[in-house]
FIZAKE-441416 format. One record per residue (C-alpha): residue number from 1; x, y, z. Coordinates in Angstrom, 3 decimals, decimal comma. Example, Ala and Ser with C-alpha at 12.3 -4.5 7.8 and 13.67 -1.06 7.14 Angstrom:
<pt resi="1" x="12,300" y="-4,500" z="7,800"/>
<pt resi="2" x="13,670" y="-1,060" z="7,140"/>
***
This chain:
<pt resi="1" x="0,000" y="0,000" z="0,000"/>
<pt resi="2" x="1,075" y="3,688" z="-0,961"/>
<pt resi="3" x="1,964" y="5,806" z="1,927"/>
<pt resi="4" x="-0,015" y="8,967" z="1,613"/>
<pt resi="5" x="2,455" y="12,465" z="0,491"/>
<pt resi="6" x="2,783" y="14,457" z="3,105"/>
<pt resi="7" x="1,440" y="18,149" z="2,773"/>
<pt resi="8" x="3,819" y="20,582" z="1,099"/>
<pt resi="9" x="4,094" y="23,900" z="2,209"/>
<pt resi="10" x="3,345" y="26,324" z="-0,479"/>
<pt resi="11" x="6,094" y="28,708" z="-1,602"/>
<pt resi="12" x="5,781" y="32,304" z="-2,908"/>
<pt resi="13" x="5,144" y="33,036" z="-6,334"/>
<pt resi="14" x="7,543" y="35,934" z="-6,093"/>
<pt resi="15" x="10,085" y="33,983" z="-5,034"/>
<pt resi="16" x="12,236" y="32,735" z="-7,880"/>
<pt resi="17" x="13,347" y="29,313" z="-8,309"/>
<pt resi="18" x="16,978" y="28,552" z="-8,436"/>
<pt resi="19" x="17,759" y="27,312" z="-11,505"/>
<pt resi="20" x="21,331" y="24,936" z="-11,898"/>
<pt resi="21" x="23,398" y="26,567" z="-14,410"/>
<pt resi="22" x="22,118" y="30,039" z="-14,554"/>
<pt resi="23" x="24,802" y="32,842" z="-14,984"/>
<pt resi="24" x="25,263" y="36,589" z="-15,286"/>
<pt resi="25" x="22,817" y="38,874" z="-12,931"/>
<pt resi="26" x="20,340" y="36,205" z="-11,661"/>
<pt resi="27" x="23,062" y="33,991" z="-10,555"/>
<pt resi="28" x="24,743" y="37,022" z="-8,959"/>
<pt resi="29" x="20,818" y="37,870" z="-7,429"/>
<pt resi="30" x="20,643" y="34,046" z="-6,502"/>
<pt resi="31" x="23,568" y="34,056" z="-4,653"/>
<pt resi="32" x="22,869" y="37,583" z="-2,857"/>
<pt resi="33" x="19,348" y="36,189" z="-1,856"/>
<pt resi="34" x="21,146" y="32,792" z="-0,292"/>
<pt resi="35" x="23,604" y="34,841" z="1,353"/>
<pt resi="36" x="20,862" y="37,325" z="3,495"/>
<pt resi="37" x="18,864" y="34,131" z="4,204"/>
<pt resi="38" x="21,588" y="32,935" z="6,000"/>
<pt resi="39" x="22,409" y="35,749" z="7,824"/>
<pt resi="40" x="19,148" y="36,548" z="8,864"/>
<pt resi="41" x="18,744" y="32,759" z="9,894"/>
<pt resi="42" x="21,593" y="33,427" z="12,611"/>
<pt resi="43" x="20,099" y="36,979" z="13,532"/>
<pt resi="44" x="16,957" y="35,796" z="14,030"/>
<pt resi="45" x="18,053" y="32,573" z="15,792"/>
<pt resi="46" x="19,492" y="34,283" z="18,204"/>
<pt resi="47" x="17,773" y="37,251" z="18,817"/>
<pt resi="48" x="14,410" y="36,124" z="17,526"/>
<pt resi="49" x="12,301" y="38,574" z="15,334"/>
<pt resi="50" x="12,029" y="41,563" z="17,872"/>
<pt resi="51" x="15,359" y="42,097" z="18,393"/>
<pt resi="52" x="16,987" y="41,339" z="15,710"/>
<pt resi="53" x="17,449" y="44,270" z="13,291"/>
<pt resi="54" x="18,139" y="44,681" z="9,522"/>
<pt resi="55" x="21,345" y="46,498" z="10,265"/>
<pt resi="56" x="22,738" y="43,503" z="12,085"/>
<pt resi="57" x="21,620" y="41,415" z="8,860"/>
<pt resi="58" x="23,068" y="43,813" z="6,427"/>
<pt resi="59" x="26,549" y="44,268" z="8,670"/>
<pt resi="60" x="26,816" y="40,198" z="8,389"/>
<pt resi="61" x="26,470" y="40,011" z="4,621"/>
<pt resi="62" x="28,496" y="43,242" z="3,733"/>
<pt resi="63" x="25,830" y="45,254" z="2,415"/>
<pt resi="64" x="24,014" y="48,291" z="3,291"/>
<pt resi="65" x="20,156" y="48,122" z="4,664"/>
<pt resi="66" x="19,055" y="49,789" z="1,630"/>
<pt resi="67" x="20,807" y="46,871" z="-0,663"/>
<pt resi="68" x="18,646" y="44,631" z="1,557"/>
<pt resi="69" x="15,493" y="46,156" z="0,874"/>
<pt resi="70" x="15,572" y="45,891" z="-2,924"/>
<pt resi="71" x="15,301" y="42,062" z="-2,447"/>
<pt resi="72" x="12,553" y="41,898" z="0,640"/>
<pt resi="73" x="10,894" y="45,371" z="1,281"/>
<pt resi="74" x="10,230" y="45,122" z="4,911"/>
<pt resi="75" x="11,811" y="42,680" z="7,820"/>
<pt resi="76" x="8,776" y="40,832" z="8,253"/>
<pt resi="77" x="8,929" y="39,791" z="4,697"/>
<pt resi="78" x="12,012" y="38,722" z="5,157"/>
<pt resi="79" x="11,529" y="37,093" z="8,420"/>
<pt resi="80" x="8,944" y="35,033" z="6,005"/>
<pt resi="81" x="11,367" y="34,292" z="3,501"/>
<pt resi="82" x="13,545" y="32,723" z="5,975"/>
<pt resi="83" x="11,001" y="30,561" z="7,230"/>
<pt resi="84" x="9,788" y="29,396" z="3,549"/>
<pt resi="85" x="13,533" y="28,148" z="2,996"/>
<pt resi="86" x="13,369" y="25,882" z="6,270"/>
<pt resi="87" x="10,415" y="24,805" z="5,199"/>
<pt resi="88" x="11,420" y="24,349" z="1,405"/>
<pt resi="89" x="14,451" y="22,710" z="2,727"/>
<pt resi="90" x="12,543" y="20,440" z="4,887"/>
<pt resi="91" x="10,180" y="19,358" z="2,202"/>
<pt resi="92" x="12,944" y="18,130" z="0,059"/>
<pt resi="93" x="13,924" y="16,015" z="2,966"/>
<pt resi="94" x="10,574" y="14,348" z="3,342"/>
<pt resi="95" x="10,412" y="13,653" z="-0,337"/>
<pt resi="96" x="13,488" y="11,805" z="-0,205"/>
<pt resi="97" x="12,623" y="10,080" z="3,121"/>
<pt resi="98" x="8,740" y="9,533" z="1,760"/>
<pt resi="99" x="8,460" y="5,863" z="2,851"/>
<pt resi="100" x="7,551" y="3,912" z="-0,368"/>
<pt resi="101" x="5,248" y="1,226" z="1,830"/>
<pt resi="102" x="3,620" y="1,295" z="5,286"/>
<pt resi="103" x="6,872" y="-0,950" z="6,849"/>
<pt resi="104" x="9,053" y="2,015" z="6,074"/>
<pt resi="105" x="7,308" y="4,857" z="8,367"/>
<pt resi="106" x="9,090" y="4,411" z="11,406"/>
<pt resi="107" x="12,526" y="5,002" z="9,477"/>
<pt resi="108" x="11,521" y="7,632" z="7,672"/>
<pt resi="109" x="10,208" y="9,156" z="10,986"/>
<pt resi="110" x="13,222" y="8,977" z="12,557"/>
<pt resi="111" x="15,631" y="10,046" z="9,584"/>
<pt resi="112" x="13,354" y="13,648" z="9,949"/>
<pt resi="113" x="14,619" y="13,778" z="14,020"/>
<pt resi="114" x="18,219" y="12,707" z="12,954"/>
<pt resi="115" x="17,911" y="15,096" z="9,737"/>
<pt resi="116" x="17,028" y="18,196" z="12,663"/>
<pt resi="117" x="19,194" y="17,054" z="15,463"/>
<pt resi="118" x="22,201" y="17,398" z="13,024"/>
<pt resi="119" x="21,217" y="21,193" z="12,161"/>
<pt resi="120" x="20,924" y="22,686" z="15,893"/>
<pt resi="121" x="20,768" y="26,120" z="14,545"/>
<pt resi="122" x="17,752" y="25,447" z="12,531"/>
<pt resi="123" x="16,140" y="24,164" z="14,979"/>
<pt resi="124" x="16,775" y="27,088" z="17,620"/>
<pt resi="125" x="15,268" y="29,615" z="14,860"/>
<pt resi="126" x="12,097" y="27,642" z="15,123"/>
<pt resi="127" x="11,974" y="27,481" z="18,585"/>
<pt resi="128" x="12,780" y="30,906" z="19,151"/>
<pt resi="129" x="10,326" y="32,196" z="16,964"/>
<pt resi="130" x="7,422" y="29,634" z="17,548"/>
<pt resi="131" x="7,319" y="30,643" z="21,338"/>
<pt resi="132" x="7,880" y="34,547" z="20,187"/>
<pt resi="133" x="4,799" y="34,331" z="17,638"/>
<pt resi="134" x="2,276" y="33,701" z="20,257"/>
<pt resi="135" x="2,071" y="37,722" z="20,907"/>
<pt resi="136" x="0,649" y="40,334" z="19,267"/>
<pt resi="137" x="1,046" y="41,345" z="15,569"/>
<pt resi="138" x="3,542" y="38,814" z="15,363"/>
<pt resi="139" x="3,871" y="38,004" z="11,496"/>
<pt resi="140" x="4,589" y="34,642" z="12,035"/>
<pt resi="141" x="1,422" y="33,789" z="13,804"/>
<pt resi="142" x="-0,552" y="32,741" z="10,847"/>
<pt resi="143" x="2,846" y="31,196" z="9,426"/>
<pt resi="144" x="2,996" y="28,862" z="13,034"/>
<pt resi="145" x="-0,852" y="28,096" z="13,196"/>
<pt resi="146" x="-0,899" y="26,580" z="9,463"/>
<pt resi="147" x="2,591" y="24,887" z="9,630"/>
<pt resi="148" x="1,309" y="22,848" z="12,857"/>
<pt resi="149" x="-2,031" y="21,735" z="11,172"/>
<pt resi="150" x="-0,481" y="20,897" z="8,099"/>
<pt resi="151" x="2,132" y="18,428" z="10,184"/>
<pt resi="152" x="-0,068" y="17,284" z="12,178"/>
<pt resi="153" x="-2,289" y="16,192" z="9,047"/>
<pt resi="154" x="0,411" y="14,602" z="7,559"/>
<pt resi="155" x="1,362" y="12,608" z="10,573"/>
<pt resi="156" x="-2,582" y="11,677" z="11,115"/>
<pt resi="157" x="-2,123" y="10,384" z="7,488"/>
<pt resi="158" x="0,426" y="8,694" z="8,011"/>
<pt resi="159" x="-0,819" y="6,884" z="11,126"/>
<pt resi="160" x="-4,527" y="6,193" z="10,008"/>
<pt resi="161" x="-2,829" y="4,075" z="7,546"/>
<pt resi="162" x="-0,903" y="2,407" z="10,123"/>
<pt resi="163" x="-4,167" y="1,843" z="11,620"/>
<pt resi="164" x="-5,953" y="0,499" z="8,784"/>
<pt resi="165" x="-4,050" y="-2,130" z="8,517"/>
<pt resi="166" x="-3,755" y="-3,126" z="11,941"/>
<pt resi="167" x="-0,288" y="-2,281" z="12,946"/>
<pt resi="168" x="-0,947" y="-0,162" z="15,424"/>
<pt resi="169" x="-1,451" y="-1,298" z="19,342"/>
<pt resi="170" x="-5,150" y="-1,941" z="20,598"/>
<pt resi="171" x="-6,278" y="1,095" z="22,058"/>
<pt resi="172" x="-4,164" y="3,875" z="20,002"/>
<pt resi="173" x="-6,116" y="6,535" z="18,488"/>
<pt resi="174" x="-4,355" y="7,470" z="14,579"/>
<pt resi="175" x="-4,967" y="11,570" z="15,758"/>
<pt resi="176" x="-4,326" y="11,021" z="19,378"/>
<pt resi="177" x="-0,866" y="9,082" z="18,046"/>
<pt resi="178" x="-0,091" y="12,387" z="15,284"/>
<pt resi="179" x="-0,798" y="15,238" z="18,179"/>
<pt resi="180" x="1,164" y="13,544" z="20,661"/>
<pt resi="181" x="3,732" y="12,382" z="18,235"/>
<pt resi="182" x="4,334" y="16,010" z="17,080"/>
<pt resi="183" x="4,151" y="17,351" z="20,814"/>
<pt resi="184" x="6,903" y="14,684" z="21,532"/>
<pt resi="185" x="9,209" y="16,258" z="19,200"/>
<pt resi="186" x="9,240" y="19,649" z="19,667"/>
<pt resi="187" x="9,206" y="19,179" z="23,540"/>
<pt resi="188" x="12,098" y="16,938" z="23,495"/>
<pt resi="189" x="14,181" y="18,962" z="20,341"/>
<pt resi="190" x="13,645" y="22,185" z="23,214"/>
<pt resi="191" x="14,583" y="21,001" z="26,356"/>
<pt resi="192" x="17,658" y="19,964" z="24,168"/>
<pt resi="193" x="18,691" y="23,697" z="23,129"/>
<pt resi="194" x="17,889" y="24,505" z="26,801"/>
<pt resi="195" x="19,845" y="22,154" z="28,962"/>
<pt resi="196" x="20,052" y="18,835" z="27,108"/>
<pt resi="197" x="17,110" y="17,140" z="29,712"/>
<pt resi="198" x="15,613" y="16,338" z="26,281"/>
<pt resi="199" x="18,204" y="13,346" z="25,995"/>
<pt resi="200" x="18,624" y="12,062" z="22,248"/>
<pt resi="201" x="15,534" y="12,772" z="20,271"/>
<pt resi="202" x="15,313" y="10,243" z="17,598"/>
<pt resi="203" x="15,972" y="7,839" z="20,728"/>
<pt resi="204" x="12,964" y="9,141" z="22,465"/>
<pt resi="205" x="11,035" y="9,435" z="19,215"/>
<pt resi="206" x="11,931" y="5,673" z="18,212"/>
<pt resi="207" x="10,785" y="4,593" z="22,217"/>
<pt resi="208" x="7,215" y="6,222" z="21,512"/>
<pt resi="209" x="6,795" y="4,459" z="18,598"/>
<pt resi="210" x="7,718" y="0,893" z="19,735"/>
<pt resi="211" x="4,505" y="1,777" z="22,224"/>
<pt resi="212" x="2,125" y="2,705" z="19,637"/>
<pt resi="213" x="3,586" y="0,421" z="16,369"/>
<pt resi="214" x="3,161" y="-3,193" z="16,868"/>
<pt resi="215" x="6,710" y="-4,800" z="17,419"/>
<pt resi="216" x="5,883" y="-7,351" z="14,436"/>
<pt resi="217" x="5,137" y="-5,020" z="12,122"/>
<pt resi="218" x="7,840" y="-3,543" z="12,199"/>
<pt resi="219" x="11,337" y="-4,902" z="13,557"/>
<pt resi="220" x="13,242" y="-2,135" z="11,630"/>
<pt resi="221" x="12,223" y="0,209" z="14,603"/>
<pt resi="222" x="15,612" y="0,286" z="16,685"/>
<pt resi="223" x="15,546" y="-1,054" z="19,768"/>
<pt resi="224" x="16,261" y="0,684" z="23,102"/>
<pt resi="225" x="19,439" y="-0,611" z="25,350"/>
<pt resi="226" x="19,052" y="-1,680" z="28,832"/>
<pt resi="227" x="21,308" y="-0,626" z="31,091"/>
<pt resi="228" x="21,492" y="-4,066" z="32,193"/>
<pt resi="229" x="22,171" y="-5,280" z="29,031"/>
<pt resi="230" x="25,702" y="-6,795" z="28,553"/>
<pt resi="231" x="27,905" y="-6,524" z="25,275"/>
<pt resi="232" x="29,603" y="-9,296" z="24,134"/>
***
């Protein structure tokens, strides 16, 4: 059986597509783009969208604000245009990891967590400005509310089908499983930025599925060691 595709976040029409092999002034506008992306990524990240300031931006890429502005008009357009590449980034990941039969979820699951834990920085912009788009005029707070419903949809999709063939345990709801699921993993990816009490996330992420996923189903799921359990 197919596994359903998981919802793709929709990307700007404004935004141009890098094209492989382009030269001359949209290569050059390419590569200015890519470079104030990434600045603003560690501005942001570390300052989160209040405090962090154009100038800082523009100082970090060697450009003037101005210079900035010609490519995204106002900081909360480009705060967006950050967030669009994560997400444009992270839907590339999915489509390579898209689990070509029900017996491949859990792995492709857990190559997501391993795919974030190995990008820290990423995943301290998103924290930062998740928790910072809960006030006011925030223009992230649409951005936040439709990015968890779409996961969460996905991951519902992902376990109804689970469910409909009978590999989940008795008892476990598919949109219970995709809430809690989701909650998991962006509890346990926090405490990790904050003081590490998070412990290793795909570990923790691969324990809550061995209690929802029928062992049988699927022995690919790796399992936890003991610490009584002695290497030979």
């Amino acid at each position: 059986m197919l596994v359903p595709a998981f919802p793709s976040v929709s990307v700007l029409a404004s935004e141009e597509p890098t094209t492989p092999g382009r030269r001359g002034p949209y290569r050059k506008t390419v590569l200015t783009r890519e470079a104030i992306l990434s600045a603003a990524m560690d501005v942001f990240a570390t300052r989160g969208y209040r405090a962090g300031s154009m100038r800082e931006i523009a100082e970090r890429v060697g450009m003037d604000q101005t210079s900035i502005l010609h490519h995204y008009p106002t900081k909360a357009a480009l705060l967006l245009a950050v967030m669009e590449e994560r997400d444009r980034r992270a839907d590339e990941l999915i489509e390579a990891e898209h689990p070509q039969s029900l017996r491949d979820v859990p792995e492709a699951f857990l190559a997501l967590a391993r795919s974030n834990v190995a990008t820290p920085g990423v995943i301290q912009l998103y924290s930062v400005l998740a928790a910072e788009s809960v006030t006011p005029d925030h223009p992230l707070g649409d951005y936040f509310r439709d990015r968890i419903a779409r996961v969460r949809t996905g991951f519902a999709a992902w376990f109804a089908e689970l469910d409909a063939e009978g590999l989940l345990r008795d008892g476990v709801d598919p949109a219970f499983a995709a809430s809690s699921f989701l909650a998991l993993w962006e509890g346990a990816q926090l405490h990790g930025l904050i003081d590490g009490s998070g412990g290793d996330v795909t570990e923790t992420l691969s324990r809550y599925l061995r209690l929802v996923v029928r062992d049988e189903a699927f022995p690919a799921i790796p399992a936890t060691k003991k610490k009584d359990d002695v290497v030979e």
